[in-house]
ZAFIRO-271094 format. One record per residue: x, y, z of N, C-alpha, C in turn; residue number from 1. Coordinates in nm, 4 decimals. Layout:
% ZAFIRO-271094
<<X Y Z> <X Y Z> <X Y Z> NUM>
...
END
This chain:
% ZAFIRO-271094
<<11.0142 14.8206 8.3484> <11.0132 14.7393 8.2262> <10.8732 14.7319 8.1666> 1>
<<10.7610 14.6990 8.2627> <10.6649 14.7066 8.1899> <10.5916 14.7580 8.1453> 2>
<<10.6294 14.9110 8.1846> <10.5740 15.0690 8.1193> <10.6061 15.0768 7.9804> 3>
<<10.6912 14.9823 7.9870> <10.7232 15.0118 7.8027> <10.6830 14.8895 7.7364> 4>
<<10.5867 14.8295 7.7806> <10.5353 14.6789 7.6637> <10.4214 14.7358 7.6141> 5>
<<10.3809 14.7360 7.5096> <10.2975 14.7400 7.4330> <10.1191 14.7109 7.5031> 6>
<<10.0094 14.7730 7.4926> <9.8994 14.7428 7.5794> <9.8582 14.6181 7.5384> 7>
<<9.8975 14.5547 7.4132> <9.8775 14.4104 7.3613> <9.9409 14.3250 7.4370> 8>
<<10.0185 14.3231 7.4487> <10.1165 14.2709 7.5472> <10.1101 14.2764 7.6839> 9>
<<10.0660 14.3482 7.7126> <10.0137 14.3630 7.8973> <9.9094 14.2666 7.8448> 10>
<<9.7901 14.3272 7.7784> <9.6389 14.2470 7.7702> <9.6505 14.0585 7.7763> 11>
<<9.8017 14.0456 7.6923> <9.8027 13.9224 7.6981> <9.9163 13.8426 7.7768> 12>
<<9.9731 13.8636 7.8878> <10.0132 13.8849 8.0226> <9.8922 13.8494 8.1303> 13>
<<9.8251 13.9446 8.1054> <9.7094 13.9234 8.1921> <9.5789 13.8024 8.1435> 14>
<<9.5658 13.8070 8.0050> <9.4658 13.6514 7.9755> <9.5688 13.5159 8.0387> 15>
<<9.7161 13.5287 8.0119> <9.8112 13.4567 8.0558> <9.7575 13.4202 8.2076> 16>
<<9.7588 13.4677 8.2867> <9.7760 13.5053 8.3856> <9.6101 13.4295 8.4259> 17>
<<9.5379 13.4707 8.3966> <9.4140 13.4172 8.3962> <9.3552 13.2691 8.3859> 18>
<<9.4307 13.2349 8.2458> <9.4381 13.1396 8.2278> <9.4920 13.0186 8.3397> 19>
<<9.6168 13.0720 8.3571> <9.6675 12.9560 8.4839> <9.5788 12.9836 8.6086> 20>
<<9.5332 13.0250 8.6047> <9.4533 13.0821 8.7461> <9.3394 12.9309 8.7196> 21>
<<9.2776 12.9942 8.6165> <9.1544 12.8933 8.5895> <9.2054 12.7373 8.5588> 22>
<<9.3124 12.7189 8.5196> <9.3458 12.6276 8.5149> <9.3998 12.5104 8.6794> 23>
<<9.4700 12.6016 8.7495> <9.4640 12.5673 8.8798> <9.3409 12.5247 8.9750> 24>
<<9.2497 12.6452 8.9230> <9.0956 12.5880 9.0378> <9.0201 12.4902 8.9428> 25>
<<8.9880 12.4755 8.7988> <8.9574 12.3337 8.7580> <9.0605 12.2091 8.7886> 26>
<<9.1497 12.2285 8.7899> <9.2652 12.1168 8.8489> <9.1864 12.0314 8.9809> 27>
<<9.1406 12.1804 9.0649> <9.1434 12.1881 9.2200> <8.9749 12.0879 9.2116> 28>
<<8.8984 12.1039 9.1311> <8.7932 12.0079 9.0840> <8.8032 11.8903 9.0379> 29>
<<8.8990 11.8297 9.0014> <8.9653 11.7005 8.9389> <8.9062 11.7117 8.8272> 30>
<<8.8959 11.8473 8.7569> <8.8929 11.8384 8.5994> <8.9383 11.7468 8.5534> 31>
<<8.9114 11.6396 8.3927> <9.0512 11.6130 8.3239> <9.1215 11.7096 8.3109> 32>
<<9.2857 11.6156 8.2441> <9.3419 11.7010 8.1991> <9.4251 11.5940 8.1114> 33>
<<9.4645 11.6974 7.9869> <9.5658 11.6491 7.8844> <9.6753 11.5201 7.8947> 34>
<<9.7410 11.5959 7.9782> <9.8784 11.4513 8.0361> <9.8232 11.3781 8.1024> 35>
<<9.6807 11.3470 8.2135> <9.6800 11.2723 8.2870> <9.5633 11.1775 8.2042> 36>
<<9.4721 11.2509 8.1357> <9.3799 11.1571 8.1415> <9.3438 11.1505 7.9697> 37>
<<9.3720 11.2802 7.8703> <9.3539 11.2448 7.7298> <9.4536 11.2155 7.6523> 38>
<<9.5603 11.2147 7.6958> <9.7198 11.2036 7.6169> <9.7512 11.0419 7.6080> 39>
<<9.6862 10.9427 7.6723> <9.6697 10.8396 7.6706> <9.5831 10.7758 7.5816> 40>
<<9.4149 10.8511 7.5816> <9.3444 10.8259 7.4850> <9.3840 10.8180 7.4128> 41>
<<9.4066 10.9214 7.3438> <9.4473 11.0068 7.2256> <9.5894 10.8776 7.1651> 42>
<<9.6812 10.8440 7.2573> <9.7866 10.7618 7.1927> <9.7480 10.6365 7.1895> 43>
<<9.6206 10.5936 7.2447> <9.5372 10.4607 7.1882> <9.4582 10.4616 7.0926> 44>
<<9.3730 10.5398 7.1225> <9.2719 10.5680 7.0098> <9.2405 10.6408 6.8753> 45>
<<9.3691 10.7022 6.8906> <9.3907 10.7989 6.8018> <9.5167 10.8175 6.7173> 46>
<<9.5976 10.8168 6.7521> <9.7436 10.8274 6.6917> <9.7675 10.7597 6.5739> 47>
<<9.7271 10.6001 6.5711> <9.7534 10.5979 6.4427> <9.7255 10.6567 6.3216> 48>
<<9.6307 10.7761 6.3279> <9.6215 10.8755 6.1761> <9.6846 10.9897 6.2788> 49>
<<9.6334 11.0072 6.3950> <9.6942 11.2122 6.4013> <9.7903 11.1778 6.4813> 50>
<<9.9391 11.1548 6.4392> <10.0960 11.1637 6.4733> <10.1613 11.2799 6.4670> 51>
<<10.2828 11.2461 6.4491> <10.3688 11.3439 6.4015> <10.4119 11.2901 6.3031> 52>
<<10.3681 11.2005 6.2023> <10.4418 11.1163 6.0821> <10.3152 11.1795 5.9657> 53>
<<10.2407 11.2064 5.9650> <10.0358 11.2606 5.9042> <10.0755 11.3555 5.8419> 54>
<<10.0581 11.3502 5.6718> <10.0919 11.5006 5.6329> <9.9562 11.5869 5.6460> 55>
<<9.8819 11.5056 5.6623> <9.7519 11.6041 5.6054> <9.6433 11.6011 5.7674> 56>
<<9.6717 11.5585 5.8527> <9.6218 11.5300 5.9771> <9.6522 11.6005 6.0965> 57>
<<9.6241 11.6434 6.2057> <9.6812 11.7200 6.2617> <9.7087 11.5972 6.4088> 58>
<<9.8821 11.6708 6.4400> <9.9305 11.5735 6.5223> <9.8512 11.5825 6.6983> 59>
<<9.7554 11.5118 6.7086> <9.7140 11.5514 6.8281> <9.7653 11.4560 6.9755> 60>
<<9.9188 11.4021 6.9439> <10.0059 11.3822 7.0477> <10.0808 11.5093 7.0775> 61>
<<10.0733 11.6166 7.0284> <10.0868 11.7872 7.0623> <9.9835 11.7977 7.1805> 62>
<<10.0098 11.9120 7.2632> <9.8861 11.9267 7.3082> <9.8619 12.0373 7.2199> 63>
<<9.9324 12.1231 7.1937> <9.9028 12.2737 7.1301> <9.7776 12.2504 7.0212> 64>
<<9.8157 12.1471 6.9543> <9.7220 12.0672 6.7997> <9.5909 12.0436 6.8773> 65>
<<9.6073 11.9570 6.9728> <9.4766 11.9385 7.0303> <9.4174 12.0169 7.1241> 66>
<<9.4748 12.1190 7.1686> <9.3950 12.2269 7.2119> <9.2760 12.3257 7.0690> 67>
<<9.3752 12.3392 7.0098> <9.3531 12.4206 6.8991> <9.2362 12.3312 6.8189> 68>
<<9.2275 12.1964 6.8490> <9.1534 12.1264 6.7533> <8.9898 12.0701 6.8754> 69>
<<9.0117 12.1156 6.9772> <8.9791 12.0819 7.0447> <8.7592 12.0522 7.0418> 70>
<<8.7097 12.1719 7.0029> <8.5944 12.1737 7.0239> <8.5624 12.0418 6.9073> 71>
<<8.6380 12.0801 6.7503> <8.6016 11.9744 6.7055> <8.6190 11.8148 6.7122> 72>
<<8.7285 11.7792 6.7529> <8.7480 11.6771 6.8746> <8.6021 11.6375 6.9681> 73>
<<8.5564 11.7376 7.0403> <8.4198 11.7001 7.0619> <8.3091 11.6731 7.0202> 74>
<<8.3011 11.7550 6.9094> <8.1559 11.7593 6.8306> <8.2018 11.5760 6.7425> 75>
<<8.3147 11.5656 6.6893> <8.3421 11.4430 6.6181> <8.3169 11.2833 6.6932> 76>
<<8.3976 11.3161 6.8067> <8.4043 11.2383 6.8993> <8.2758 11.1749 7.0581> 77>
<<8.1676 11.2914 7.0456> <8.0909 11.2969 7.1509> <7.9683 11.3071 7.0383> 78>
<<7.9151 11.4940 6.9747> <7.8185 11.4885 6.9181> <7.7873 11.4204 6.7936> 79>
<<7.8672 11.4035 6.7015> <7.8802 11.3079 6.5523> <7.8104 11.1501 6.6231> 80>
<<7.8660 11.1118 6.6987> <7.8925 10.9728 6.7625> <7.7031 10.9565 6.8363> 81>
<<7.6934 11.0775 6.8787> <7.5202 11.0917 6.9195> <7.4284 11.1253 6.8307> 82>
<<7.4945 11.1017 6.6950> <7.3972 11.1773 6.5548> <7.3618 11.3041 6.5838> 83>
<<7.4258 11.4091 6.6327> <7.4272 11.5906 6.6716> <7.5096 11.6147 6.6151> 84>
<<7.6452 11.5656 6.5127> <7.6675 11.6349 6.4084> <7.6820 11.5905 6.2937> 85>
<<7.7041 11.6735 6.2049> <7.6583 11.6126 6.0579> <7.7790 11.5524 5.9574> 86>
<<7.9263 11.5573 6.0396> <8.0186 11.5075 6.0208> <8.0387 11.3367 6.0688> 87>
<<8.1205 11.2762 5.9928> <8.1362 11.1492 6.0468> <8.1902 11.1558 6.1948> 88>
<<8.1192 11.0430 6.2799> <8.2146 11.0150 6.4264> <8.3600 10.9673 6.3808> 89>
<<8.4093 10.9611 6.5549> <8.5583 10.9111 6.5019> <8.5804 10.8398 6.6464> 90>
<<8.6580 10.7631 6.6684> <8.7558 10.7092 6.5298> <8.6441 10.6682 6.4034> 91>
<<8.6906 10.6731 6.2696> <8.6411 10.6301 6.1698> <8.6161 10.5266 6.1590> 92>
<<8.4978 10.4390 6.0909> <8.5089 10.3167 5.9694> <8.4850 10.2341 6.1264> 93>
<<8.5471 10.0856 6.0949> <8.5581 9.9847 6.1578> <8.6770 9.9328 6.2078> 94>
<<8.7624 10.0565 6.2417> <8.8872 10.0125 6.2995> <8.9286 9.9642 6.4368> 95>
<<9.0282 9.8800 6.4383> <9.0328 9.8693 6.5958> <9.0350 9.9703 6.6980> 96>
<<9.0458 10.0895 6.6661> <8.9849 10.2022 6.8046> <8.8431 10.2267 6.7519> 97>
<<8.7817 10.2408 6.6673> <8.6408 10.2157 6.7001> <8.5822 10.1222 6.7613> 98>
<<8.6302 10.0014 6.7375> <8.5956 9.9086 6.8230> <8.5770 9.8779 6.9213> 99>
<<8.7058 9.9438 7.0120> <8.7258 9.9524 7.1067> <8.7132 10.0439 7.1911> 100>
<<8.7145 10.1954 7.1620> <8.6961 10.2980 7.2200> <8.5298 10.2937 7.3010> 101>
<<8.5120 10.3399 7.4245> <8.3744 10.3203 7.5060> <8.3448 10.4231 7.5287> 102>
<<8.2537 10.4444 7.5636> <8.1329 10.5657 7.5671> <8.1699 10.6510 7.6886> 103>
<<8.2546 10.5523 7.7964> <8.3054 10.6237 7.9265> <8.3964 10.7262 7.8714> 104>
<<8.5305 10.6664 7.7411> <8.5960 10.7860 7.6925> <8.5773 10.8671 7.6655> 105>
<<8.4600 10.8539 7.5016> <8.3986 10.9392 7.4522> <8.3986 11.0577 7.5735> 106>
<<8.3085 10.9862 7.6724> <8.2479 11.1391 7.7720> <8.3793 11.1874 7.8646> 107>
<<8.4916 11.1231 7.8593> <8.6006 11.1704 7.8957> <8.6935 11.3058 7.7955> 108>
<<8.6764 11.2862 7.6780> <8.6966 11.3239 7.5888> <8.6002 11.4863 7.6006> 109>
<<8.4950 11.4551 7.6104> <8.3929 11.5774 7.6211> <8.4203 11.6315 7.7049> 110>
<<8.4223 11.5981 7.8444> <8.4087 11.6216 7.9495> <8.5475 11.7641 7.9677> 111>
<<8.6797 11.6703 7.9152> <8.8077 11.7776 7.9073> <8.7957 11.8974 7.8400> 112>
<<8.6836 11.8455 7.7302> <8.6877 11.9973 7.6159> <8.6003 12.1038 7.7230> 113>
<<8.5252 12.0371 7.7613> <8.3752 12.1269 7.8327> <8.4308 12.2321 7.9582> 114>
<<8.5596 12.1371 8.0296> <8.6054 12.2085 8.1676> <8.7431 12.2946 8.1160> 115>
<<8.7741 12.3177 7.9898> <8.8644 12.4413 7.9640> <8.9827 12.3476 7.8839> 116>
<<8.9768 12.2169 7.8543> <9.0833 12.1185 7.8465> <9.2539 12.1958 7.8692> 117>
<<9.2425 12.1795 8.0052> <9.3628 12.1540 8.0576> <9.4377 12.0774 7.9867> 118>
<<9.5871 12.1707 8.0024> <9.7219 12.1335 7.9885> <9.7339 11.9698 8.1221> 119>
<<9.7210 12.0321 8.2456> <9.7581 11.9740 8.3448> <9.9016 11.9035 8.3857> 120>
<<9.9544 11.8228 8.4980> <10.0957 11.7891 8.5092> <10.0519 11.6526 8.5303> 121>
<<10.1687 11.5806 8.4693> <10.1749 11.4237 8.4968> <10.1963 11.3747 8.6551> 122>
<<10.1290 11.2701 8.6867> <10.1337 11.2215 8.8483> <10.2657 11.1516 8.8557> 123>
<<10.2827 11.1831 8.9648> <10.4612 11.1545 9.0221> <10.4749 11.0154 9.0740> 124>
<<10.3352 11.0265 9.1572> <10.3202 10.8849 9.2391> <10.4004 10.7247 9.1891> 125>
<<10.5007 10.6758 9.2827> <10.5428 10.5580 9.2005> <10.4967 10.4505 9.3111> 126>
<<10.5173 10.3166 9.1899> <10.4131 10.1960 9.2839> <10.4953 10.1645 9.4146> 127>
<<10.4415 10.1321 9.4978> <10.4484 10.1079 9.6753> <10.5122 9.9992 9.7102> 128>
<<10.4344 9.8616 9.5531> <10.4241 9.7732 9.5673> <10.4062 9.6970 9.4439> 129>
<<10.4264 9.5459 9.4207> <10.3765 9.4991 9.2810> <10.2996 9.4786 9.2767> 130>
<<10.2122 9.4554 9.3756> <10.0072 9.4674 9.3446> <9.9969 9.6289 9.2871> 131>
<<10.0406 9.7352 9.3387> <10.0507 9.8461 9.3011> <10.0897 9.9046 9.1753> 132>
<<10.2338 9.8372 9.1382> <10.2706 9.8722 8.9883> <10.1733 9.7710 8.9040> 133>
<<10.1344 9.6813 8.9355> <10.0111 9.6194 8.8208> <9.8934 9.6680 8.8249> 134>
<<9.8421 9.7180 8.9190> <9.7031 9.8246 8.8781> <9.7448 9.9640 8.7672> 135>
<<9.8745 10.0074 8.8144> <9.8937 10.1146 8.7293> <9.9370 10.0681 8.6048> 136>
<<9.9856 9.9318 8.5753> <10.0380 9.9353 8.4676> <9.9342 9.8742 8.3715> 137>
<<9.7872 9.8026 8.4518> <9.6860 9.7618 8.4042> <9.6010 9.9058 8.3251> 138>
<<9.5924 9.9833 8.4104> <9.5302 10.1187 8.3380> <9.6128 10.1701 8.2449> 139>
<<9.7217 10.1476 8.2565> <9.8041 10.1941 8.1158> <9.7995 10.1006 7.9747> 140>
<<9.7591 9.9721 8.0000> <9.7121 9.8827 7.9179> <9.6052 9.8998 7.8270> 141>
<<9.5414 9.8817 7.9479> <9.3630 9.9012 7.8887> <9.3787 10.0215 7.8327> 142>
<<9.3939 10.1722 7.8290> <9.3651 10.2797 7.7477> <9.4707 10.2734 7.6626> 143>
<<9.5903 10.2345 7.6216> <9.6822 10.2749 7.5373> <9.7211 10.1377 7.4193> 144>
<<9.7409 10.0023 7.5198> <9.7678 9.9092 7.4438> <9.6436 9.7752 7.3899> 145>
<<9.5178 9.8022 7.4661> <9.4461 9.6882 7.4284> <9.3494 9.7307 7.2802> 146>
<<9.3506 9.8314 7.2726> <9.3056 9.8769 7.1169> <9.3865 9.8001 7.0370> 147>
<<9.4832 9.7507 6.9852> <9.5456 9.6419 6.9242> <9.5592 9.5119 7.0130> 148>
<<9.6288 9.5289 7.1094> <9.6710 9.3508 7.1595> <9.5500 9.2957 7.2425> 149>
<<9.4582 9.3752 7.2471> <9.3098 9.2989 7.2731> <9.3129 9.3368 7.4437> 150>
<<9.2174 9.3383 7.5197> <9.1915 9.3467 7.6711> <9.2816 9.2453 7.6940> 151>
<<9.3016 9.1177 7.6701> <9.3474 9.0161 7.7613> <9.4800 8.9929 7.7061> 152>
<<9.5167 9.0467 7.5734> <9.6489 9.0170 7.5642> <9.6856 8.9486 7.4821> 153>
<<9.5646 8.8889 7.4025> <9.5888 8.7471 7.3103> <9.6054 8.8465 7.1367> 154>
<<9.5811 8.9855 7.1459> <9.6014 9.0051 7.0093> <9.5327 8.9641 6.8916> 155>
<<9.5765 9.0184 6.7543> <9.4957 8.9962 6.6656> <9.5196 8.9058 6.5498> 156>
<<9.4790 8.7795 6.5410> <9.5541 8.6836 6.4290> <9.6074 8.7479 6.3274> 157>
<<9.7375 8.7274 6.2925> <9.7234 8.8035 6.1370> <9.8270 8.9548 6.1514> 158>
<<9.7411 8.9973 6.2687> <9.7946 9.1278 6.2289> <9.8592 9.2133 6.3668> 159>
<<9.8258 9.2086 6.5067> <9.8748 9.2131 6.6409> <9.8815 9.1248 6.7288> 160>
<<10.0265 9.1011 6.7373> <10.0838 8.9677 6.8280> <10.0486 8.9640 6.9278> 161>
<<10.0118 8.8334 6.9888> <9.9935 8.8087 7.1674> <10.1076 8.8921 7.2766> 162>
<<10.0379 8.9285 7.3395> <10.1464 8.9613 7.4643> <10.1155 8.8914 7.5557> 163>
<<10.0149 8.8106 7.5600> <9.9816 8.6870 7.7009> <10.0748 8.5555 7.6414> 164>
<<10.1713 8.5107 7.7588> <10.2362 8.3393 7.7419> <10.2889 8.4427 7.5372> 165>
<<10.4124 8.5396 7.5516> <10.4290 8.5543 7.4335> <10.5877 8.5097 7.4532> 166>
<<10.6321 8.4518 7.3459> <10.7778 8.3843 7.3828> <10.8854 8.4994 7.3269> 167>
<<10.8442 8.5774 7.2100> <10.9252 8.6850 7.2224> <10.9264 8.8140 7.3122> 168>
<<10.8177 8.8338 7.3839> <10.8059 8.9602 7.4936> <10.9036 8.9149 7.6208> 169>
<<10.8924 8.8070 7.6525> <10.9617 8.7032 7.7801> <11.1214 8.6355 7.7372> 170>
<<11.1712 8.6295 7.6267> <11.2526 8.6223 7.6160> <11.3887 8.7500 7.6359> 171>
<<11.3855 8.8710 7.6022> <11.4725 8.9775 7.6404> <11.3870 9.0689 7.6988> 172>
<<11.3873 9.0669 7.7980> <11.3682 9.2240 7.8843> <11.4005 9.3838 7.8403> 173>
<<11.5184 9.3517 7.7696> <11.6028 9.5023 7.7363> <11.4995 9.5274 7.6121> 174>
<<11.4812 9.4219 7.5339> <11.4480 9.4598 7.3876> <11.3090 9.4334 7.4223> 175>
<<11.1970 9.4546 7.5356> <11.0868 9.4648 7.5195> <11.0921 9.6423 7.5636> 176>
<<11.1694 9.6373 7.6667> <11.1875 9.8242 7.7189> <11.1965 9.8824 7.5769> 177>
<<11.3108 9.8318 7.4811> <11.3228 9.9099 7.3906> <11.2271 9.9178 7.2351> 178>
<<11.1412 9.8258 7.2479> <10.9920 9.8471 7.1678> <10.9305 9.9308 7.2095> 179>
<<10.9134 9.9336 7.3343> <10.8109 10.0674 7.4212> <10.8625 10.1954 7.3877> 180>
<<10.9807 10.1955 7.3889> <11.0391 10.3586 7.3605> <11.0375 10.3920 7.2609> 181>
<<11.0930 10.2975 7.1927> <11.1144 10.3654 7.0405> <11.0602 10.2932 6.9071> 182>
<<10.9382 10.2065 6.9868> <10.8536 10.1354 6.8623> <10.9538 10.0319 6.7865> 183>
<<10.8738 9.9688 6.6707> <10.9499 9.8682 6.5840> <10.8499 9.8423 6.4474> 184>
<<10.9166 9.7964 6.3420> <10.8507 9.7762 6.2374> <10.9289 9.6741 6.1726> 185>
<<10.8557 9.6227 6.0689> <10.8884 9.4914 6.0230> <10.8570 9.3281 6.0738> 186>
<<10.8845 9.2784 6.0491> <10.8210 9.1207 6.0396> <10.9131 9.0664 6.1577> 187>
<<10.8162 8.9901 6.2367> <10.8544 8.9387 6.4003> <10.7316 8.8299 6.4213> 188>
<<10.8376 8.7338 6.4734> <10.7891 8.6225 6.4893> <10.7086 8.5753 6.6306> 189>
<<10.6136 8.5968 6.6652> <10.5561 8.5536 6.7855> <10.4693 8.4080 6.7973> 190>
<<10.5442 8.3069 6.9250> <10.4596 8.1827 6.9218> <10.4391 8.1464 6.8217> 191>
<<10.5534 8.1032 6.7447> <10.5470 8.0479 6.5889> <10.4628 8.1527 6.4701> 192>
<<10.4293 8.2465 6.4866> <10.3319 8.2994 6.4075> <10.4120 8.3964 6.3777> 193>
<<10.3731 8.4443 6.2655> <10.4476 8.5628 6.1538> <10.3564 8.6786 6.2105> 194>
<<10.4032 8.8218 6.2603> <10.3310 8.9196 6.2068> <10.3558 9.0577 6.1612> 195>
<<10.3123 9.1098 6.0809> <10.4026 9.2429 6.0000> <10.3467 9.3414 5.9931> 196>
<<10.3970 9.4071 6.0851> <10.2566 9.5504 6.1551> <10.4003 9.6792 6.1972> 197>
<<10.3291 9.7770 6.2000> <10.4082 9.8520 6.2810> <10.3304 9.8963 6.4209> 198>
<<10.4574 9.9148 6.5104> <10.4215 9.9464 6.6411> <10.4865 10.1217 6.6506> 199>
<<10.4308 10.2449 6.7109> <10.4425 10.3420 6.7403> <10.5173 10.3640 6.8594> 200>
<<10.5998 10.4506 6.8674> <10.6729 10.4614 7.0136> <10.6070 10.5827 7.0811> 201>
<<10.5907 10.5816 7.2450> <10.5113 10.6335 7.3524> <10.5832 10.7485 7.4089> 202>
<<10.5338 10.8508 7.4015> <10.6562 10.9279 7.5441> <10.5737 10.8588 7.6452> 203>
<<10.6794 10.7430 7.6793> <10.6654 10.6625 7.8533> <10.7688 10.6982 7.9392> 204>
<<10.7049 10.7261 8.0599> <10.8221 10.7231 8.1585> <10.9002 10.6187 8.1895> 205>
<<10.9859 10.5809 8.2324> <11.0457 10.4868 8.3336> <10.9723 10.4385 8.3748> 206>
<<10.8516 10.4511 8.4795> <10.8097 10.4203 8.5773> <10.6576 10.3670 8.4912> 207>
<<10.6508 10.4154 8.3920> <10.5285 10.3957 8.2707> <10.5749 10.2757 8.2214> 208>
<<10.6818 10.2818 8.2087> <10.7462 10.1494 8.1417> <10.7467 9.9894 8.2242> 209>
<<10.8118 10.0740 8.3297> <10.7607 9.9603 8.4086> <10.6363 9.8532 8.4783> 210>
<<10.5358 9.9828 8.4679> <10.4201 9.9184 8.5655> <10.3433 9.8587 8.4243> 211>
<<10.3856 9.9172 8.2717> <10.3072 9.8466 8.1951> <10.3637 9.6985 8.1988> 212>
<<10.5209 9.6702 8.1674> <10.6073 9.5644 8.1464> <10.5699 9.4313 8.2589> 213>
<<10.5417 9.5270 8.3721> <10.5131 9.4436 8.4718> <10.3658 9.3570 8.4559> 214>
<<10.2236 9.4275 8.4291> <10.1455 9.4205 8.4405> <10.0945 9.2924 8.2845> 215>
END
């Protein structure tokens, strides 16, 4: 069969081929990687302009987008941000992921572009324990949800509802699972307070779902 593929086609078989190779022994370094450690960023800090909803933005909850977008991703995100490039940093302006985004990311962010930015595979590991599912569901917090509902949970007057002592998160269980999955928009009442925002839905696991819900 393969006497008859094209030498383009072998050539790129074999970068194929290469590729996972290199991708396996940076793995074998605890490179980042995409699913484990920027696909989270990226859906905190980033998503609200580069989705899949952005006509003019590129969706970098893809990985393909953010591979492809990748070096500049760094220079925006690492060198812009160190005055080394001549483009604006990002996140932009004074938004709540600028705000919030830290310098540990930033160099997380770099760090993935620098070591080949891996695809990589999501961790299987499930909690042991509920001290266990609340550490994991605490790190899923802090990088994905406290860019709006704040580190501690209390949210943003006005505009992102409390999730600490919140009487609509604690009242249905089913219909907090089902905000996580598939987001919500429109006007919702939390602890007497009005707020009218939209929320984005996550590819979360089960087990994502849980240790956040829990935590």
């Amino acid at each position: 069969f393969y006497r008859h593929l094209p030498a383009l086609a072998l050539g790129f078989l074999a970068l194929a081929g290469a590729s996972v190779h290199a991708q396996t022994a940076a793995a074998t370094n605890a490179a980042p990687t995409y699913l484990n450690d920027i696909q989270p960023l990226f859906l905190g800090k980033c998503s609200r302009c580069h989705n899949d909803q952005s006509s003019f933005l590129p969706n970098w909850e893809n990985y393909a987008a953010a591979y492809q977008d990748r070096k500049e991703i760094k220079w925006r995100v690492w060198d812009a941000w160190k005055a080394k490039y001549y483009k604006q940093s990002m996140p932009a302006g004074n938004c709540p992921e600028c705000q919030t985004i830290t310098e540990a990311d930033r160099a997380l962010i770099r760090d993935w572009v620098d070591t080949g930015a891996l695809f990589g595979t999501v961790a299987t590991g499930k909690a042991s324990s509920k001290d266990e599912r609340i550490q994991f569901g605490k790190r899923l917090f802090t990088t994905m949800c406290a860019t709006c509902h704040q580190v501690a949970g209390q949210g943003v007057a006005n505009k992102y509802p409390p999730l600490a002592g919140s009487d609509f998160l604690n009242a249905d269980k089913k219909e907090a699972i089902r905000v996580l999955l598939h987001g919500r928009q429109g006007e919702i009442v939390v602890n007497g307070k009005s707020y009218n925002n939209n929320m984005p839905s996550f590819p979360l696991s089960d087990e994502d779902i849980a240790n956040a819900l829990t935590y």
